[in-house]
N, C-alpha and C positions, 0 to 999 in steps of 0.2 A: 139132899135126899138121904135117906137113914140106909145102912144098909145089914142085913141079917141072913144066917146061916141058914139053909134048911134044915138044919137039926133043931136049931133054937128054935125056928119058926113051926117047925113039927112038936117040940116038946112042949111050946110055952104060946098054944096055938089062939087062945084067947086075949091076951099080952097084943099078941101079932096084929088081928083084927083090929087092936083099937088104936092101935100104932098108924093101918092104912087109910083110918080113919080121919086121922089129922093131913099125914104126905102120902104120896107114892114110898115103896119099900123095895129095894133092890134085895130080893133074894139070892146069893152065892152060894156055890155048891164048889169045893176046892179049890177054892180063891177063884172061882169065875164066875161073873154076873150068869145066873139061868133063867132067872125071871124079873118083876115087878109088877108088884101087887099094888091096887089102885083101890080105892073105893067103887062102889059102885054108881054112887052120884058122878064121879070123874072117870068112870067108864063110860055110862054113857053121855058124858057131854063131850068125848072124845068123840062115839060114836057119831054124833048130830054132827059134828066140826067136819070130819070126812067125809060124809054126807053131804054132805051141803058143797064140800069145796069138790067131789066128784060130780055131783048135780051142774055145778056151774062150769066146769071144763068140758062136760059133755054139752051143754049148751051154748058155751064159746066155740068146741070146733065143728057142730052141725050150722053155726050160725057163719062159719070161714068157708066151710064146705060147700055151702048153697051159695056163699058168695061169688065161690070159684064154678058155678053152672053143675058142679054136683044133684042130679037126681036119684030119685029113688029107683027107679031103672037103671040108671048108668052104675049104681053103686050094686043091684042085683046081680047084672054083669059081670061085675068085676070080682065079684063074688064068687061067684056060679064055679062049679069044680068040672070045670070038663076039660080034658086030656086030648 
């Protein structure tokens, strides 16, 4: 992965674009990673990957939950804010 300064990447800002176009770009700011710039195709095919892998944990653990006699009452319950 390439990595560039935010100055560079502020001054030479068209350069930069076609740089994230090829990799991810680790932007530094005083020798410290601040960011990384990604494309947008590889934005959101990150976005769909988390997606997807949050969709199916929430479906694994209502699918353990109900296993364990978990209902939607009982989980109202357990809920519920009272003191």
């Amino acid at each position: 992965m390439q990595e560039i300064s935010a100055n560079e990447a502020k001054t030479h800002f068209g350069e930069f674009l076609d740089k994230v176009q090829r990799e991810p770009v680790r932007v530094k700011r005083r020798n410290r990673v601040v960011g990384v710039m990604v494309s947008a195709e590889d934005y959101e095919a990150m976005r769909a990957f988390y997606a997807d892998r949050l969709r199916h944990r929430l479906r694994e653990s209502a699918e353990n939950a109900a296993a364990q006699g978990l209902t939607s009452e009982a989980l109202e319950a357990l809920l519920a804010d009272e003191y």
